[in-house]
C-alpha positions in Angstrom: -10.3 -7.3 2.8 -8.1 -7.3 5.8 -6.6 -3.6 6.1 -3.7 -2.8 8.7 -1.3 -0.3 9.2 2.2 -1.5 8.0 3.6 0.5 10.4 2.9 -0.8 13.7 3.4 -3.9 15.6 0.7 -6.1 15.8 -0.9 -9.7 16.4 -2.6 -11.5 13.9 -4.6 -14.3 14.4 -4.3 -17.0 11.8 -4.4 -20.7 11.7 -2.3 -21.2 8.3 1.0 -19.3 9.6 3.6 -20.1 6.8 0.7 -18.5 4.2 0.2 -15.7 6.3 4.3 -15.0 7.2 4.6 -15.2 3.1 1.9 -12.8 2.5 4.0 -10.3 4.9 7.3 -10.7 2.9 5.2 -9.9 -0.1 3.3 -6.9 1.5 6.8 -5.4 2.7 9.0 -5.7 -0.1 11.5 -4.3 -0.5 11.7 -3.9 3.2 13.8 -6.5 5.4 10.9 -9.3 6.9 12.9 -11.6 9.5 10.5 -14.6 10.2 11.0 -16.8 13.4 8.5 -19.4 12.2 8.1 -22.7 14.9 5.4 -25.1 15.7 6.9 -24.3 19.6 7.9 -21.1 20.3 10.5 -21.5 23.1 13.2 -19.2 25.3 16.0 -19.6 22.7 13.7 -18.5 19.8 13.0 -15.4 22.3 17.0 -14.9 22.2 17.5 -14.5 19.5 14.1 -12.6 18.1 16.1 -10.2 21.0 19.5 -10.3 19.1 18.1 -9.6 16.2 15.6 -6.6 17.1 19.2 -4.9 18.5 21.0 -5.1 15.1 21.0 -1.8 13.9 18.9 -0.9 10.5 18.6 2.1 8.7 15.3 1.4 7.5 12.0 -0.1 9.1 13.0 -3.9 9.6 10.1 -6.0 10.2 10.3 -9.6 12.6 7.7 -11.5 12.5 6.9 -14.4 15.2 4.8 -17.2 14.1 4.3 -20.6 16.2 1.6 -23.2 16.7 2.1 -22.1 20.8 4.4 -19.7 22.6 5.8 -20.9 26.3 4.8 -18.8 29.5 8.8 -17.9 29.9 9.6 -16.8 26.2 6.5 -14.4 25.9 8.1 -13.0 29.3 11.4 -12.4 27.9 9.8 -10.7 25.2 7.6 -7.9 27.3 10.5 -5.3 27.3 11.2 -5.3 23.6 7.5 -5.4 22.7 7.0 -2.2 24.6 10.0 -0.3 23.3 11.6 -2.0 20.3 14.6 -0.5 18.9 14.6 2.1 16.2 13.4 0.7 12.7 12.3 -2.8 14.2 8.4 -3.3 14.2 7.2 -6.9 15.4 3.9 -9.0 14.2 3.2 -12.2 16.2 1.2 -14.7 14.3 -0.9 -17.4 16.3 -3.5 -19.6 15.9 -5.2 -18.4 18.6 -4.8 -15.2 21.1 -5.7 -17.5 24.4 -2.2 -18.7 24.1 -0.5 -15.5 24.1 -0.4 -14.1 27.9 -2.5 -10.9 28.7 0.5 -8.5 29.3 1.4 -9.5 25.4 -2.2 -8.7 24.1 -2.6 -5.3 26.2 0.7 -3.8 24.2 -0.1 -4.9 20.2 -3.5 -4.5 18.3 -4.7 -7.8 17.6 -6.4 -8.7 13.8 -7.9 -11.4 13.4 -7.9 -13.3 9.9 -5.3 -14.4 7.2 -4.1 -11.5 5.3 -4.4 -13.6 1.6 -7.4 -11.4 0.2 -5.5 -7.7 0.9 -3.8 -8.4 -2.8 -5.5 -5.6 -5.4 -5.4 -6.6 -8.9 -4.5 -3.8 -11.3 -7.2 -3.5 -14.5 -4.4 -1.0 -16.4 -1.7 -3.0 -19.2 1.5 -1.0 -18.5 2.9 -2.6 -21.4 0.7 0.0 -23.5 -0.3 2.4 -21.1 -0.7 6.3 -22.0 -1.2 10.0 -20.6 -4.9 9.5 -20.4 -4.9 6.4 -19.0 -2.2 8.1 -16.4 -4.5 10.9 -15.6 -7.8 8.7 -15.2 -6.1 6.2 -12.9 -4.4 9.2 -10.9 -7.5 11.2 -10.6 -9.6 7.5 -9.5 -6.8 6.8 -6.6 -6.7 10.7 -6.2 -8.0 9.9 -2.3 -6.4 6.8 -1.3 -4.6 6.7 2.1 -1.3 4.6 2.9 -2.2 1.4 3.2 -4.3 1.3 0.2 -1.4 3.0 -1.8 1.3 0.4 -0.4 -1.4 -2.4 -1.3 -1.4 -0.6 -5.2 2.1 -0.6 -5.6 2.4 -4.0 -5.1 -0.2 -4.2 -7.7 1.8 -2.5 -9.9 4.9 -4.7 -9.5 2.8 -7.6 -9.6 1.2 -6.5 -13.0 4.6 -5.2 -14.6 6.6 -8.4 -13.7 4.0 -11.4 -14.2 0.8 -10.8 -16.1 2.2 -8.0 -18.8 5.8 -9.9 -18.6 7.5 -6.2 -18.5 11.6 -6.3 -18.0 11.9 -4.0 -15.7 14.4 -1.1 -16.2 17.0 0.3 -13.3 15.3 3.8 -13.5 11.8 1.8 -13.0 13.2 -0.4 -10.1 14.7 2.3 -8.2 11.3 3.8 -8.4 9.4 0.7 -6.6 12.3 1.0 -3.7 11.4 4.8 -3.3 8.2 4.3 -3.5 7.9 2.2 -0.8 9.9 4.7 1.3 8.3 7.9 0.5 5.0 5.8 1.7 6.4 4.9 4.8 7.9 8.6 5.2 4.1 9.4 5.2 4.6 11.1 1.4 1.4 11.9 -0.5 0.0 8.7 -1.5 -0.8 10.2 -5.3 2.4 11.9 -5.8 4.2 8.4 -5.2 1.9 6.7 -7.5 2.5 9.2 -10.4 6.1 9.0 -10.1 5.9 5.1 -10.2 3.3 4.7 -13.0 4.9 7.3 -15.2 8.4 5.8 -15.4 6.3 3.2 -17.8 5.0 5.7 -19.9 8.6 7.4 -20.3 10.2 4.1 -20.6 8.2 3.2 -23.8 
């Protein structure tokens, strides 16, 4: 399993970039993902990855880069904003390969290699029928977990709610997922989020 922080920029290096940028949109739901997805990534693509970085968001806004090969003169362009994005704006650059990418890009992002398809976390509990104890054993297993591994379980949460137990979610419910995903990335405790979310299907019964 590939693990990253959500919160910083970063390289990935992945051959299948539509699967990977998709995978991101997933990961940071509910979270804004801007994609500027090319097979050549060229000065005007740098533009306006510039013009949007300098729209103002109130919450972490995420634009991702993804191209088959990024020219010498847009990766320049780029060095400034890379080094000191705007408030709220955190950048991933996907690319085949990191040879293409100049060494003044590479020295300011980590760089993980792999395609991110295998971080999804499949969720044993049926919150159609879900209890207390079930609550309290789940809570008590994940009792540990940091961040990242909480973000990747509330998107096993929505995943198991909405697809495999078929659950209509309530407003209560979905306002829940949007703050959980915020407390997370205000660096809440990872269990507290996680009771709050998994118990709004026990009271919702």
């Amino acid at each position: 399993m590939l693990q990253h922080n959500a919160q910083s920029s970063h390289i990935i290096i992945a051959t299948d970039i539509d699967l990977v940028f998709q995978n991101l949109q997933e990961r940071f739901y509910p979270s804004r993902v801007v994609g500027f997805i090319t097979d050549e990534f060229k000065i005007e693509d740098a533009k306006a990855v510039m013009a949007e970085a300098y729209l103002s968001d109130s919450t972490t806004k995420y634009i991702v880069l993804g191209a088959k090969n990024f020219n010498t003169i847009s990766q320049n362009s780029l060095l400034k904003v890379l080094e000191e994005p705007p408030k709220n704006i955190q950048f991933i650059i996907i690319s085949p390969t990191k040879s293409i990418l100049l060494p003044t890009i590479r020295s300011r992002l980590p760089i993980i290699k792999g395609d991110i398809e295998h971080t999804k976390v499949e969720l044993e509990l049926n919150l159609a029928h879900i209890d207390y104890a079930e609550v309290f054993k789940f809570l008590k297993e994940n009792s540990r977990i940091k961040k990242n591994e909480a973000q990747l379980l509330v998107e096993a949460i929505y995943r198991r709610a909405t697809i495999q137990d078929k659950l209509i979610l309530s407003l209560n419910q979905l306002e829940n997922f949007e703050k959980a995903y915020k407390l997370l990335e205000l660096n809440s405790r990872p269990q507290s989020v996680l009771a709050m979310l998994i118990m709004s299907f026990v009271q919702e019964r």
